[in-house]
C-alpha positions in Angstrom: -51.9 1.7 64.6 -54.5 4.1 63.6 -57.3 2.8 61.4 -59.7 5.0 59.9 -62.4 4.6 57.2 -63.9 7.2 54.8 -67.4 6.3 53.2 -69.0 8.5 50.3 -71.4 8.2 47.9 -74.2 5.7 48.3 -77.9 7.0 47.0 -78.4 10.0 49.7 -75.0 11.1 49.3 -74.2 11.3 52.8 -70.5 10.9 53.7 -69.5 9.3 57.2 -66.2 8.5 58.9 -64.2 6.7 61.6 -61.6 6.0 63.1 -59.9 3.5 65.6 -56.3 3.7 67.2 -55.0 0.1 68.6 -52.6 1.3 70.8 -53.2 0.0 74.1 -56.4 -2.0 73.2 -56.3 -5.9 74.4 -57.7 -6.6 71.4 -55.2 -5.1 68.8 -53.5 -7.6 67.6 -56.8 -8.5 66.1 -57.7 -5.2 64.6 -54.2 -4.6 62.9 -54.2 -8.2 61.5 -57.7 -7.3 59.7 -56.5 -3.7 58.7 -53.6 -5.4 57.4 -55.3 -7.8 55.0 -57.6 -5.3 54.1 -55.1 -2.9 52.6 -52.9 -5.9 51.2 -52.6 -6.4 47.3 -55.4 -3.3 46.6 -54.4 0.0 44.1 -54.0 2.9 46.3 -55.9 4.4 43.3 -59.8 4.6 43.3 -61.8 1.7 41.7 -64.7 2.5 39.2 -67.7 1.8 41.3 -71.8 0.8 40.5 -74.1 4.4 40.5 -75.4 5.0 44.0 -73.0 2.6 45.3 -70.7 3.3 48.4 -66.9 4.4 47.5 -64.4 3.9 50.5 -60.6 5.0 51.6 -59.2 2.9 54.2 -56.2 4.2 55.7 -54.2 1.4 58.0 -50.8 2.9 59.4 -49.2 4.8 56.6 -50.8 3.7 54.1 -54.3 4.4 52.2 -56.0 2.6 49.9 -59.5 2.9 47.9 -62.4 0.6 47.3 -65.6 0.5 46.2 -69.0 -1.4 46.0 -69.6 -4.5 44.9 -66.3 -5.2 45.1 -64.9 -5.1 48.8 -63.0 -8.3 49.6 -64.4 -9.9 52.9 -61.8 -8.4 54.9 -62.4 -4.7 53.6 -66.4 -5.6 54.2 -65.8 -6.5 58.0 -63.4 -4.0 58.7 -65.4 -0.9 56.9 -68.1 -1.9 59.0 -66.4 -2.5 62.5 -64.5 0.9 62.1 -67.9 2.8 61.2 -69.6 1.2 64.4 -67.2 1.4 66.7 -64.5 4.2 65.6 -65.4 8.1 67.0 
């Protein structure tokens, strides 16, 4: 499964990415499991956000969905941030 995670906005502006493909990973069970409740039960369509706050797609598989600051489920926080740390 590819994962990837878009962030924008945020006070500078500065937009980053990343991106992490599971296939042959020992731990990918793990990652899809997370991707998978991230994306669950969220509008595909973006959420109004808080001024300077951070705005994110995450893609899982096929499907994309948006989110935005403040209101990231736990799920969506931990995998924004494993994606941006460890995805190219």
């Amino acid at each position: 499964m590819r994962i990837q995670v878009s962030r924008t906005g945020g006070f500078a502006g500065i937009s980053r990415r990343g991106e992490i493909d599971t296939e042959g990973r020992a731990d990918a069970a793990e990652w899809e499991s997370l991707a998978e409740e991230a994306v669950a039960g969220t509008p595909e369509a973006p959420p109004p956000g808080v001024p300077d706050g951070f705005r994110y797609a995450i893609t899982a598989g096929e499907r994309t969905v948006h989110c935005a600051d403040p209101g990231l489920s736990e799920a969506q926080r931990t995998l924004v941030s494993r994606v941006l740390k460890e995805g190219a």
